[in-house]
N, C-alpha and C positions, 0 to 999 in steps of 0.2 A: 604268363596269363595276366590279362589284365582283369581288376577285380573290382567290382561295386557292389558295396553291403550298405543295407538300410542308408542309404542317402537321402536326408534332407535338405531343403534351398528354398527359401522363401524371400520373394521381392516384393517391395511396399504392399507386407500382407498377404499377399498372395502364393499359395503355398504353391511352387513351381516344381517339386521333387517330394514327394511322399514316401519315405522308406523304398526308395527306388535300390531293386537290386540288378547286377547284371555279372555274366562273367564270359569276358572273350578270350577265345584261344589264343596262344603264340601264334603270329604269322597268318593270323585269319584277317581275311579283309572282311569290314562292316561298313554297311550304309546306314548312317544313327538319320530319322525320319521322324518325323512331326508339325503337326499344324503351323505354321508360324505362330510364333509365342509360348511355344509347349516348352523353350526353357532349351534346346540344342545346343544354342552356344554357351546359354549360361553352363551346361555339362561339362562341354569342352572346355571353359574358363575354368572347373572344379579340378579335373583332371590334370589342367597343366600346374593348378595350385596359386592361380592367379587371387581366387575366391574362397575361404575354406566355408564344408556345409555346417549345417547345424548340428546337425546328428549323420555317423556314420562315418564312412573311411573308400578312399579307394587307394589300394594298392598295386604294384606295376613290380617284375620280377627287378631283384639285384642289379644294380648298374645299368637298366635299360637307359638309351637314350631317347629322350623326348625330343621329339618334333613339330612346328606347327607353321602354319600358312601366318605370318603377320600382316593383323590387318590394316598398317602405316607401309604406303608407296615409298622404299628406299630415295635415297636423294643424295647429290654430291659429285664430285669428279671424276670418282671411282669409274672404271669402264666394266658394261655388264659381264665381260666374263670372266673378270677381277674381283666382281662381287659377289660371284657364283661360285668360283673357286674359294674365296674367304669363309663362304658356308660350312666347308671341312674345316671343323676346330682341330681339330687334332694332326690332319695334314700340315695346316699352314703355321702350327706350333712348331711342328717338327722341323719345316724347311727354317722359320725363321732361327730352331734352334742350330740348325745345322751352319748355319751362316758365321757362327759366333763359336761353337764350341770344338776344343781344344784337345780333349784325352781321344786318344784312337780306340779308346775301346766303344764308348758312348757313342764318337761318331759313326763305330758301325752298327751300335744298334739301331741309334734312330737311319742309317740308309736300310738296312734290314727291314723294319718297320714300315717304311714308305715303301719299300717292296709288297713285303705283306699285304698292306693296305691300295695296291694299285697305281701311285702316283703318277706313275710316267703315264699314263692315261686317262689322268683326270682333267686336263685341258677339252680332250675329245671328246670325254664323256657330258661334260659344260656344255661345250658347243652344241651338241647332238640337243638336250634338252629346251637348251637356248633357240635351235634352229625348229624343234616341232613347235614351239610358244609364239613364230612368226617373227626371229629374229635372224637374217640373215646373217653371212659372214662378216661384214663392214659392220652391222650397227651392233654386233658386239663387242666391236673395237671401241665402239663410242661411248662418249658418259652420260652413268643417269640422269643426271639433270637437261638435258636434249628433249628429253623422253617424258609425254604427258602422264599423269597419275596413272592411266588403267594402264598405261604401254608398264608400268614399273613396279605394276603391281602382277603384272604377267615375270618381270625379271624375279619380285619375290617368292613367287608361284617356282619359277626354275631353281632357285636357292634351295627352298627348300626339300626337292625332289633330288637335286645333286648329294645333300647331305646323308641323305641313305641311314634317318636315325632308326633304331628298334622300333619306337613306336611312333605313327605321323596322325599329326590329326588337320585333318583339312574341314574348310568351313566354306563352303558354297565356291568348291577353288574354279568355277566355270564364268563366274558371274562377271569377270573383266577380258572372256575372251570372246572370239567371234567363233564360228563354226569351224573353219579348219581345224585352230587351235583347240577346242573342244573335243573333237574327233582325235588328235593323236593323244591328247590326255588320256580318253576312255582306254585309248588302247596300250598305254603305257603302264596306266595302274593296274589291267588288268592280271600283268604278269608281275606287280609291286612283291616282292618275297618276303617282307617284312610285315609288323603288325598294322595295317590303318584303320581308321576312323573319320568318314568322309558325312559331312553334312549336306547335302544335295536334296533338290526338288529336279530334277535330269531325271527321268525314267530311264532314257536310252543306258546312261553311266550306270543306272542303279539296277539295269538289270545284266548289265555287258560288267564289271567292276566286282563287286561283293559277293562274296561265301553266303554272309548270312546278313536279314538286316534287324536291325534293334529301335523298337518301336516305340517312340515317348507319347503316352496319353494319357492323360489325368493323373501326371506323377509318378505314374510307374512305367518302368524296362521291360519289356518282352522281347528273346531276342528266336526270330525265326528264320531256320536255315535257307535257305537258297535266294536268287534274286528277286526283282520287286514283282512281278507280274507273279512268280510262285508265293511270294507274302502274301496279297492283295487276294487270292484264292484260298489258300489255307487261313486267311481271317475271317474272312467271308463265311465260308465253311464252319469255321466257330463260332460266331456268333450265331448261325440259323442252328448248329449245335444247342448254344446257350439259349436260345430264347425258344427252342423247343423244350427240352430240360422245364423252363421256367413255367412253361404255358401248361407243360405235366403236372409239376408241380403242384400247381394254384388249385385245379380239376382234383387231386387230390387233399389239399388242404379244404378246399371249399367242402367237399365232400366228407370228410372227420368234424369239421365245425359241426357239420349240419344234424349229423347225429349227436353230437355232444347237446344242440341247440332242441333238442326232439329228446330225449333222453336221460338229461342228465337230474330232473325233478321225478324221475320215477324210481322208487325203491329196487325194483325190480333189475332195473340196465344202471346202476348209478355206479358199481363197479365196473361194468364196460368205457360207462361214460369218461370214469377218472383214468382207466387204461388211455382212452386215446387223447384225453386232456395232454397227458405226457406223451405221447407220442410227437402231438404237437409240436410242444415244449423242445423236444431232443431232434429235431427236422430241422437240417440248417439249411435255412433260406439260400436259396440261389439267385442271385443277382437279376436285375431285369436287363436286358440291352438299350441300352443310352447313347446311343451316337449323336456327335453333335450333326447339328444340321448341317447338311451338303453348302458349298457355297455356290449359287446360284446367281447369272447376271442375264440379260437381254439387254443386245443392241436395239437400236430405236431402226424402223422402215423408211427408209429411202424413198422418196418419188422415183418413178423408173425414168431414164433419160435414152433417148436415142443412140445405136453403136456409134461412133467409137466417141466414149467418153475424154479420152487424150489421145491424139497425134503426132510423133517427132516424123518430123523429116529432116535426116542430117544435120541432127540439133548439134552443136558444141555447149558443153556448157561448163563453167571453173570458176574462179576466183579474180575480177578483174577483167583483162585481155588474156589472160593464161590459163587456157582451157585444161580440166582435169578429164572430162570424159567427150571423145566427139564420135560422128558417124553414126550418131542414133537414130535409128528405124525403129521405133517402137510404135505398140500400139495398146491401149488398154479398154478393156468393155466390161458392162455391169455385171456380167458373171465370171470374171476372172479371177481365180486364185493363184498370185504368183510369188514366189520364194526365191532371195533373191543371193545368190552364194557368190564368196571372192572374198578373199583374206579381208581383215582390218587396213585401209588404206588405199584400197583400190578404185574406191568410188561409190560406195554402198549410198553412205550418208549424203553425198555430190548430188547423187541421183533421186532421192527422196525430196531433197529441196528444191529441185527443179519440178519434180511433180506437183510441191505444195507451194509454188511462186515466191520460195524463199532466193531461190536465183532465179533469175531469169537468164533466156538462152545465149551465149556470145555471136551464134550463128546460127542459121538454120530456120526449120518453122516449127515451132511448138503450138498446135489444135485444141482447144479445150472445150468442151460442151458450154456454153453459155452461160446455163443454169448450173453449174457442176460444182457441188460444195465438197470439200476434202477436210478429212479429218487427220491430223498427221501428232504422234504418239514418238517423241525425240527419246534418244539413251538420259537425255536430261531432265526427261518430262517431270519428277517428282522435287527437280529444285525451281520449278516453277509454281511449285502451292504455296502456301501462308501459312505457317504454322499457328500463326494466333488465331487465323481463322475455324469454323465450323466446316463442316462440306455446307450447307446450306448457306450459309454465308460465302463462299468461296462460288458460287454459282451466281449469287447473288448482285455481284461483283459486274460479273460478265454479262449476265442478264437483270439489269436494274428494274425491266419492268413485270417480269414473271413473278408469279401468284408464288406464294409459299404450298401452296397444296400441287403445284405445278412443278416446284421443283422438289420438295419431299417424293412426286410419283416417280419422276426421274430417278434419282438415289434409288428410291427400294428399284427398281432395275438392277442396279449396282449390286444389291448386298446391304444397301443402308439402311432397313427400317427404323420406322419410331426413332428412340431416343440416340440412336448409334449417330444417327447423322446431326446430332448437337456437342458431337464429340469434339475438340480441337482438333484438327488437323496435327498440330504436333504427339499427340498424343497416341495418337493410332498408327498399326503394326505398320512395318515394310508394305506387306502383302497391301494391306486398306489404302494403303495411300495411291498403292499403283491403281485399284478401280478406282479412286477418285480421279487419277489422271486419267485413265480411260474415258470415264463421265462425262470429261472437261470436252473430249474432243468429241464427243458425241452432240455438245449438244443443237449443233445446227443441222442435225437428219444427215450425216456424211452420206455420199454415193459414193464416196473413194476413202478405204482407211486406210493409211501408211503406217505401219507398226515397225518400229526401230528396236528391237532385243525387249518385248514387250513385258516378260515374263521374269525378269531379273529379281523382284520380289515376292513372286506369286509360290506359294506351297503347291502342292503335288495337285489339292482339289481343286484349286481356283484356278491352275493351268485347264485343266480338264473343265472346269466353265466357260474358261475361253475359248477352249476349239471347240463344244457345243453353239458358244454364242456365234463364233465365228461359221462355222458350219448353218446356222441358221440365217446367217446375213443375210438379207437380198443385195447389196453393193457390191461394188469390187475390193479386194485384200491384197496390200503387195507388204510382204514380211520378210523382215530381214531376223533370225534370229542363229542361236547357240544350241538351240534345243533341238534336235534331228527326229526328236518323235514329234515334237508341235508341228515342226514343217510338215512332215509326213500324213497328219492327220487332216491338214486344213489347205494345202495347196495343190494344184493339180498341173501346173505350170512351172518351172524354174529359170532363170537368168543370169548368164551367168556374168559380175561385172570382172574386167581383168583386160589387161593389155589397151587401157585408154578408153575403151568403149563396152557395148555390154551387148550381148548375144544368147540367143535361146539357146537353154541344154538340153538336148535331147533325153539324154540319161536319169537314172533315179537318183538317190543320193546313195546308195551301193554300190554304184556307177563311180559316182563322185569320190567318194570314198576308197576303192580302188587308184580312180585316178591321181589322186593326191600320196597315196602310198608309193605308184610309181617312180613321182616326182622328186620325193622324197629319196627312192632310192636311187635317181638319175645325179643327185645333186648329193648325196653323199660319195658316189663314184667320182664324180667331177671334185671333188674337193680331195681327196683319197689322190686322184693321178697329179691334182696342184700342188700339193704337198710333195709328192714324189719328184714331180718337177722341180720345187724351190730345192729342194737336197739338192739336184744336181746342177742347179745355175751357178754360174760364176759372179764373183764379188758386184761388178759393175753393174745387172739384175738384179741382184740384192738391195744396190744403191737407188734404184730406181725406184724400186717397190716400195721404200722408205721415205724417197723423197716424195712420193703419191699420197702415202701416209700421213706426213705431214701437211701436205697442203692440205687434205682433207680436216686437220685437225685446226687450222688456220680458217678454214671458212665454217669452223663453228660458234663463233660471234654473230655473224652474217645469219646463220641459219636458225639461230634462236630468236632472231630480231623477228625474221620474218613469221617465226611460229606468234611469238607475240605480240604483231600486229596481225595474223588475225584470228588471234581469240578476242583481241579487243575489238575488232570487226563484225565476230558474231557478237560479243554482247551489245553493241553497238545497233546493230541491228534489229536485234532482241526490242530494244528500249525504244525503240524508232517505231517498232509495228505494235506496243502497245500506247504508246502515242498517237499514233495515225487510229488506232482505236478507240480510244477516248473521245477525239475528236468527231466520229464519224457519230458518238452516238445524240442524238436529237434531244437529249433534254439537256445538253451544255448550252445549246444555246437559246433558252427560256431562261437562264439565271440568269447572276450575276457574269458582267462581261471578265470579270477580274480574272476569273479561270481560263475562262479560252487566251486571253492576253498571254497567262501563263505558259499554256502547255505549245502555244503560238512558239513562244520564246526557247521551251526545252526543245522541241521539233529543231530549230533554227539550227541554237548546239548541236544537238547528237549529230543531224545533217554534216557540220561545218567538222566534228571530231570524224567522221567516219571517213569523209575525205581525205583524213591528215592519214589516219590509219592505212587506209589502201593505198595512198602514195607512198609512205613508208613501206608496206608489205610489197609494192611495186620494183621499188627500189632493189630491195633489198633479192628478188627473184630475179631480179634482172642480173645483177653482181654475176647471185649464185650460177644463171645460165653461161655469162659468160666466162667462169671464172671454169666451168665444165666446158665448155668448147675450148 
C-alpha cells in the first residue's frame, strides 16, 4: 500500500499540501486530478523523493520498485529498442553479468533468473509497446537522436511501461502523443496489474483506466472509488449533501441566537437562555461550500460568409516540389465541425498549413472566401508568447492601435479579468497560457479555427470551456486532437489524413477504434509469420537483409540533414511572416525611415537563408529518393 500521512508542501508561500492524507491499495490503479496548480506533480515529485515535505511521511511497501515518466527526451545513438530494453535494470544486469561470469553454479542462477523473469521475450514485449506508441519495426532499429523531442519522449513513455516497476507514476503521459497513440495507451493501462498513479486531464483515459480517483483541492486528498464521470456524480452529490447540511444548520443557529437575543435579560428564561448559549458553543460548525469559480471563455462572432468558405480541387501540397499530401477534394463551410484522425506524421500538420496559407498548394486549385480570416492554434502556439510580457501587453503588440478597455474586454472572454491579465506571461499556469494563445488567434473575428492538439495544457474545467465555447461558435472548427471525448463532443464530421491524401470517414471513433485494433493485430501476425520466415532462410537472405540494414544506417547522415533544414525552414518562415507583419502595419511608415530600412534588410536575409535551407532540404530528399529507388 502506498501511504500518505499529514503531508505538507509549500512553494514561495503558498501552501500547496495541507496535512494532505491518502492511502492507495496494492495494485489499484488511480487517476491523482486537480485544477492546474493544485500541486500534481509537485505530489508525484514528493513521492519519488525528488522534494522532501515539510511535515509528514509517505511510505511505499518493502522493496517496491518506483517508476516514473521522465520528463527529459532521451538522446544519443542508442536504437529505441535498445533503450527500451535497457529500462529492465535487473535483466540487462544479469545479461551483462552473464557475459563475464565464471562459477557454474552463479551462472545458473542468473540463466534461472532471466527464466523467471521472462527474458527470451522481452525483445517482443519492446516492440509490441514501441509498435502501439507509433513506432514501426525499422524505426525501432533507428537512433534516438533521428527522432524529434515529442517522437522521444513517446520512446520514454515505452521505457517506462516495458520496466513493469511495482509502482508507476505517470504525469500527463498523453500529452506528446497523437490520437492513435492515446487510444492504445487507454487500453494498455487498463489492464496495467501493478500499482499506478496517473496525472491526466483525458476524461476518456480517466474514466476507461482508474479503480479509483484521488482528488487534490485546497491541499487535501480525497480518494473516490470508481472512474471520472462516477467522481464528478458522487462530488456533486456531496456537496448539495454539504450545503444542505449547512443551509440547516444556519435556520437552526439563527433560530437559538434569536432566543438567546429575546431572553436572556429575563430572570425568568436566563437559565434556558445559558442552556442554549452552550448549545451553541458545542455545535460544530459545518463548512460552507466554496468552489472556485468555473473557468469560463467565449469566442468572439464571425461575420457569416457565403458557402463554401475553402475549395481544393486536386490540391497537392508538401514541402518544396515534394508533395506530402495530394488529390485533395475537400470542401469547408461555416458550420462544419471537422476532426481530423491519422497517426503523427501523416499529414495532420501539412494540411492545417495549407488551410492557414502557411503552404501554399504545389498543384491544384485552392478557393478561399475572399473575406475569409482563419485563426490557426499550432502544437507550438505557447512558444510564441513573451514571457516578459502581460497578456495585455502581448495583445498590445499585435494590435498597437486598440483601446486598453478593448483589449481588457477581449481577455475577460478568456478567463482574464481585472488584475489577472497584468500578470506576466511567464508567470501564469500551463493551462493560462494556452487561453492566451487561444486569445491571440481570435483576435481578428476567425470564420475558420484550426486547433492543432489544443488542449495539451488545459485541466479537466477549461477543456470543458472549450467545447462549450466551441459548441457555441458560429465558424467553422477543424481539430486535430489526443482527447477522444473533446472530438466527440464538438465535431460532427471526421477526416481521415493517411495514404498521401485525406478522405471522409464515415465511422465514429468506436469505428475508428476498432479499426486500428484490427490493424494492429494484422501487423502483429505479419511480423509473427516474418519472423518465422527469417528462422527458416538461408544464410545468403540473411545477408541481404543485413546489407538493407546497413545502407539504411548509411543514409542516416543524409536524413538528419534533411530534418534540419526544415525545421530551420519553419523557423525561417515563422520570422518572415512576422516581418511581412510589421511591415504591413501603417504606422511604420509615419516614423522614422530608420525602421522600415531595417526590417527592409531582415526581410532580405530571412528571404535569401530560407533559400539556402530548402535547397539543402531539396538536396538532401532528392539523395534520399534516390538512394530508395
Amino acid at each position: 500500500m502506498l501511504t500518505i500521512q499529514d503531508l505538507s508542501y509549500r512553494v514561495g508561500g503558498r501552501l500547496l499540501l495541507e496535512r494532505a492524507t491518502a492511502q492507495i491499495p496494492t495494485n489499484w490503479r488511480v487517476g491523482l486530478i486537480g485544477k492546474n496548480g493544485a500541486g500534481k506533480s509537485t505530489l508525484l515529485g514528493l513521492i519519488r523523493g525528488d522534494i522532501a515535505p515539510e511535515t509528514g511521511e509517505i511510505s511505499r511497501p518493502p522493496r517496491a520498485r518506483l517508476g516514473w515518466l521522465s520528463q527529459e527526451a532521451p538522446g544519443g545513438p542508442q536504437s529505441l529498442i535498445d533503450f527500451v530494453l535497457a529500462a529492465d535494470l535487473e535483466r540487462a544486469a544479469l545479461l551483462a553479468e552473464a557475459e563475464t561470469a565464471t562459477d557454474p553454479h552463479r551462472i545458473g542462477d542468473i540463466h534461472n533468473r532471466l527464466a523467471d523473469i521472462s527474458s527470451h521475450t522481452a525483445e517482443a514485449r519492446a516492440a509490441v509497446i514501441l509498435a502501439g506508441l507509433g513506432f514501426d519495426a525499422a524505426a525501432q532499429q533507428r537512433p534516438l537522436s533521428e527522432f524529434s523531442g515529442g517522437w522521444r519522449m513517446r520512446v520514454a513513455l515505452a521505457a517506462a511501461l516495458f520496466a513493469e516497476p511495482d509502482i508507476l507514476l505517470l504525469d500527463e503521459p498523453t500529452n506528446h502523443l497523437d490520437l492513435e497513440a492515446a487510444l492504445w495507451l487507454e487500453t494498455y493501462l487498463a489492464s496495467w496489474p501493478r500499482t499506478l498513479l496517473v496525472v491526466s486531464h483525458d476524461r476518456g483515459l480517466l474514466n476507461k483506466v482508474p479503480q479509483a480517483i484521488l482528488h487534490l483541492e485546497n491541499g487535501r486528498l480525497t480518494l473516490y472509488k470508481g472512474g471520472y464521470d462516477f467522481f464528478e456524480r458522487t462530488r456533486r452529490e456531496k456537496l448539495a449533501l454539504q450545503a444542505a447540511h449547512y443551509a440547516k444548520q444556519q435556520d437552526e443557529r439563527r433560530h437559538i441566537q434569536a432566543f438567546i437575543d429575546r431572553f436572556r435579560s429575563k430572570a425568568t428564561k436566563a437559565r434556558q437562555a445559558q442552556s442554549r448559549i452552550k448549545m451553541l458553543e458545542r455545535m460544530e460548525p459545518i463548512a460552507p461550500v466554496t468552489e472556485e469559480s468555473a473557468t469560463r471563455f467565449k469566442l468572439p462572432k464571425p461575420e457569416p460568409l457565403s458557402p463554401p468558405i475553402i475549395d481544393c480541387e486536386d490540391v497537392a501540397v508538401g514541402y518544396g516540389d515534394v508533395p506530402i499530401l495530394s488529390r485533395l477534394g475537400l470542401r469547408v463551410d461555416m458550420d462544419d465541425r471537422i476532426g481530423l484522425l491519422g497517426a503523427n506524421g501523416n499529414g495532420k500538420t501539412t494540411l492545417l498549413k495549407l488551410l492557414s496559407d502557411r503552404l501554399k498548394p504545389i498543384s491544384g486549385k485552392l478557393r478561399k472566401s475572399s473575406k475569409l480570416s482563419v485563426g490557426y492554434f499550432a502544437q507550438n502556439q505557447l512558444e510564441e508568447l513573451d514571457g516578459a510580457l502581460t497578456p495585455i501587453e502581448q495583445i498590445a503588440v499585435l494590435q498597437p492601435m486598440a483601446t486598453e478597455e478593448k483589449i481588457r474586454g477581449h481577455l475577460g472572454a478568456f478567463g482574464f479579468p481585472g488584475s489577472r491579465a497584468e500578470v506576466k506571461i511567464a508567470d501564469l499556469s500551463g493551462g493560462e497560457k494556452a487561453r492566451i494563445a487561444l486569445s491571440l488567434i481570435c483576435l481578428g473575428n476567425p470564420h475558420l479555427l484550426l486547433l492543432d492538439e489544443p488542449t495539451n495544457h488545459l485541466d479537466i474545467d477549461s477543456r470543458r470551456a472549450l467545447i462549450d465555447a466551441l459548441n457555441n461558435y458560429e465558424g467553422a472548427v477543424i481539430l486535430v486532437s489526443h482527447d477522444p471525448y473533446l472530438l466527440e463532443s464538438c465535431v460532427d464530421r471526421l477526416w481521415l489524413v493517411g495514404n498521401g491524401t485525406v478522405t471522409p470517414y464515415e465511422g465514429d471513433l468506436t469505428e475508428y477504434r476498432r479499426l486500428l485494433t484490427d490493424e494492429r493485430r494484422a501487423e502483429k501476425k505479419a511480423a509473427k509469420e516474418a519472423e518465422r520466415d527469417g528462422a527458416e532462410e538461408g544464410p545468403s537472405k540473411r545477408d541481404e537483409r543485413r546489407a538493407r540494414a546497413d545502407a539504411r544506417q548509411a543514409l542516416a547522415p543524409l536524413r538528419k540533414k534533411a530534418q534540419a533544414a526544415e525545421k530551420a525552414m519553419d523557423r525561417l518562415t515563422k520570422e518572415r511572416e512576422t516581418i511581412q507583419h510589421n511591415l504591413a502595419n501603417p504606422a511604420l511608415y509615419s516614423g522614422s525611415p530608420d525602421r522600415l530600412t531595417e526590417l527592409n534588410k531582415d526581410l532580405a536575409r530571412v528571404e535569401q537563408q530560407l533559400a539556402e535551407q530548402e535547397a539543402i532540404w531539396l538536396e538532401a530528399e532528392e539523395a534520399l529518393a534516390e538512394a530508395a529507388d
